[in-house]
C-alpha positions in Angstrom: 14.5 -4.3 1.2 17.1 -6.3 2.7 21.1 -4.7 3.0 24.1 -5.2 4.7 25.5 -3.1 7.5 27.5 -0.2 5.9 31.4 -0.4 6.0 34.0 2.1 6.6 33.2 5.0 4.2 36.1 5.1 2.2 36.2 9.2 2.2 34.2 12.4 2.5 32.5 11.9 -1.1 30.6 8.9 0.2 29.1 11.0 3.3 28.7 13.9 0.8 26.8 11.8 -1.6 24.8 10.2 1.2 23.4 13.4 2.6 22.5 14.7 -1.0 20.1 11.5 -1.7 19.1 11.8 1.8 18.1 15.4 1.2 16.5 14.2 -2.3 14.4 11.8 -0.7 13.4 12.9 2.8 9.9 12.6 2.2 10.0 8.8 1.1 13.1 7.6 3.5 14.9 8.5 6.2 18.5 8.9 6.4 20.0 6.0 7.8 17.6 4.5 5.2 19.6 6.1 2.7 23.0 5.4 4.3 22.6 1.8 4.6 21.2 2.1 0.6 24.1 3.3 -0.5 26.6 1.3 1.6 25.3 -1.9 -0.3 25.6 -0.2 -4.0 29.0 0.6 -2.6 29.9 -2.9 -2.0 27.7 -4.7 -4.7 30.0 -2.4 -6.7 33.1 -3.1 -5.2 33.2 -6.6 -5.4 33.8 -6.9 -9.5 35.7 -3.2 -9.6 39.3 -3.2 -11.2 39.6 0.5 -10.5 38.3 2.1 -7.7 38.2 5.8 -9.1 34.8 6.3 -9.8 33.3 3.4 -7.7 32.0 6.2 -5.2 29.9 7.9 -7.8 28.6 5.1 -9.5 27.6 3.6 -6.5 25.6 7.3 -5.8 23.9 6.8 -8.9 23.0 3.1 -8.6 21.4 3.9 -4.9 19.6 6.8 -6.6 17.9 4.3 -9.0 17.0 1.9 -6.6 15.6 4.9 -4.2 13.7 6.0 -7.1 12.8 1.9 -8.2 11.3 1.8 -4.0 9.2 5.0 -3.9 7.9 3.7 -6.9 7.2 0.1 -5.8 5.1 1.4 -3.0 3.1 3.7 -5.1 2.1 1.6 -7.6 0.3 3.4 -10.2 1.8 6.8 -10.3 3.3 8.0 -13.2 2.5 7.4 -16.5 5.8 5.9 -17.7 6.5 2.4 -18.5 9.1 0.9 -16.5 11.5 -1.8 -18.3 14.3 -3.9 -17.3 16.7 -5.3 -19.3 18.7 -8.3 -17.8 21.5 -10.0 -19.1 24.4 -12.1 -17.3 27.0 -9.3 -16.9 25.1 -6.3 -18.3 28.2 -5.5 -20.3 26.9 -6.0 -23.2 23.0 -7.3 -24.2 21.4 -5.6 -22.0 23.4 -2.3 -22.0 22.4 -2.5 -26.2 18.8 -2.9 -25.3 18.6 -0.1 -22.9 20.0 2.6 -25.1 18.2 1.8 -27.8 14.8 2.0 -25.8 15.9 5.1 -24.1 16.6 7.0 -27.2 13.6 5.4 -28.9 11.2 5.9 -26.4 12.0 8.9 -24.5 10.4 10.3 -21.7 7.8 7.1 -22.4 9.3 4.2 -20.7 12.0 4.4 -17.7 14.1 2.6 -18.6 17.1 0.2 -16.2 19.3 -2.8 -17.3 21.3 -4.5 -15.1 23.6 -8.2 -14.6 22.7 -11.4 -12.3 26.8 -11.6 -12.7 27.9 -8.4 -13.2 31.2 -7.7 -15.1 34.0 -4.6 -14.5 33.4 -2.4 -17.2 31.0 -2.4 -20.5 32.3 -4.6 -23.5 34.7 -2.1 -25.4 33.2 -3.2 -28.8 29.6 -3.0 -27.3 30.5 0.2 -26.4 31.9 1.4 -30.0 29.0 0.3 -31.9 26.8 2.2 -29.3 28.6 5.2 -30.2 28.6 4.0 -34.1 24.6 3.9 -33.7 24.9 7.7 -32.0 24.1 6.0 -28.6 25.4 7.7 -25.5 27.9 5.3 -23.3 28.6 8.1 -20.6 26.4 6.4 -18.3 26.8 3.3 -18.9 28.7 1.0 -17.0 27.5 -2.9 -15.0 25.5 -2.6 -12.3 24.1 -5.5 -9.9 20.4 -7.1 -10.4 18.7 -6.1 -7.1 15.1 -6.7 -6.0 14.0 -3.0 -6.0 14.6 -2.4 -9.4 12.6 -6.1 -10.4 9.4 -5.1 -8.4 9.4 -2.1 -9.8 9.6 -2.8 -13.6 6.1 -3.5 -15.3 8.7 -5.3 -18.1 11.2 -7.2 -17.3 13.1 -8.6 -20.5 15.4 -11.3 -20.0 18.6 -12.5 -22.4 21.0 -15.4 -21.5 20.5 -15.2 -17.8 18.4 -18.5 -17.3 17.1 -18.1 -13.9 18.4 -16.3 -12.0 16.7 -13.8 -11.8 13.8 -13.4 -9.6 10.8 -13.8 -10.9 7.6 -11.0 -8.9 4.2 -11.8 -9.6 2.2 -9.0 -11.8 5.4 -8.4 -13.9 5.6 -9.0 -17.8 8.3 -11.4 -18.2 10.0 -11.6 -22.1 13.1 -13.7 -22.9 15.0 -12.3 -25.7 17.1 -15.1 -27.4 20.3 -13.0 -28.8 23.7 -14.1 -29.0 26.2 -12.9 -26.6 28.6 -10.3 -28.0 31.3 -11.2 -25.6 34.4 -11.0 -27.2 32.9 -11.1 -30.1 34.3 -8.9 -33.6 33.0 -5.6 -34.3 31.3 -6.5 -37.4 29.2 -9.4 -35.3 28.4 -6.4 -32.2 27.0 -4.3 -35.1 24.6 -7.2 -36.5 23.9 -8.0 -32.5 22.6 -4.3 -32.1 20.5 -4.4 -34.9 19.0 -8.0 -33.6 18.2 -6.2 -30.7 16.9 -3.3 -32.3 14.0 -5.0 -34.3 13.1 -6.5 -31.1 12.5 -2.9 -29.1 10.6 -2.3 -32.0 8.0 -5.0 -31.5 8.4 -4.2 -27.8 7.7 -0.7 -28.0 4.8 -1.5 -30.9 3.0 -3.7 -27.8 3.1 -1.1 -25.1 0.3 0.8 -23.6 0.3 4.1 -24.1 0.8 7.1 -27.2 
């Protein structure tokens, strides 16, 4: 794991949130661990944020998934979920369609991320919509940056319009999902996009081990 000295904290909430992953994880990492963690979600974040509101939370719950993504990565073998990635260019749209989907399909069967080699500010506002058309939750969803903790971690790691960049770990089942990109696109082609997308996380979830 490989992050960049921490910066100022912009305020309290940063320390606070700092000391309650620290406190979530004290038998994996230490603290400073955890501080330095989060002070490169913080500014991985920061660098495509329009609005700065939330950008202390989010970054709390994007170091909480690559916390989660490490423990896991040096236990291999424990648990008996799944673990798939979903990676598009921006994760603003594909990718953010793919991981709802498997999340409400799959359950408590397959932990599911997504994430952007380029990530964008915010989630596609149609994307979004025809999430919330399908009965798809959007509250948590918003672009987050590709980072090696949550790659060697995934046992999938599902791949659409982002070429190479990203990494590739040895061990890891690597699928490329040829679906067009739904930026900018109309409502009505989002909608046919999700259920492209759809049929695919059912072959996906159709070759998976387990129930």
């Amino acid at each position: 794991m490989s992050v960049s000295p921490h910066p100022t904290w912009p305020d309290e909430r940063l320390c606070a949130g700092a000391a309650r992953l620290a406190s979530r994880h004290q038998e994996h990492f230490s603290a400073e661990t955890v501080q330095q963690l989060l002070a490169d979600s913080y500014r991985l974040l920061a660098e495509n944020a329009r609005v700065r509101t939330h950008l202390v939370m989010l970054a709390e719950r994007l170091t909480a998934e690559r916390l989660d993504a490490l423990a896991h990565a040096q236990t291999p073998g424990t648990g008996a979920a799944v673990r798939v990635l979903f990676v598009c260019g921006h994760n603003a749209g594909r990718s953010q369609m793919a991981a709802a989907l498997m999340a409400q399909r799959a359950g408590e069967r397959v932990v599911v991320s997504s994430a952007g080699t380029d990530p964008a500010a915010e989630v596609e506002p149609h994307v979004a919509q025809a999430l919330l058309e399908a009965g798809l939750s959007v509250t948590d969803a918003y672009p987050k940056p590709l980072t090696s903790e949550v790659v060697e971690a995934a046992d999938y790691v599902i791949t659409m319009g982002c070429g190479d960049a990203c990494p590739v770990v040895p061990g890891r089942h690597y699928l490329n999902w040829s679906v067009a990109d739904p930026d900018g696109a109309p409502i009505g082609v989002v909608r046919t996009i999700l259920g492209d997308i759809d049929a695919l996380i059912t072959d996906l979830l159709a070759a998976l081990p387990g129930p």
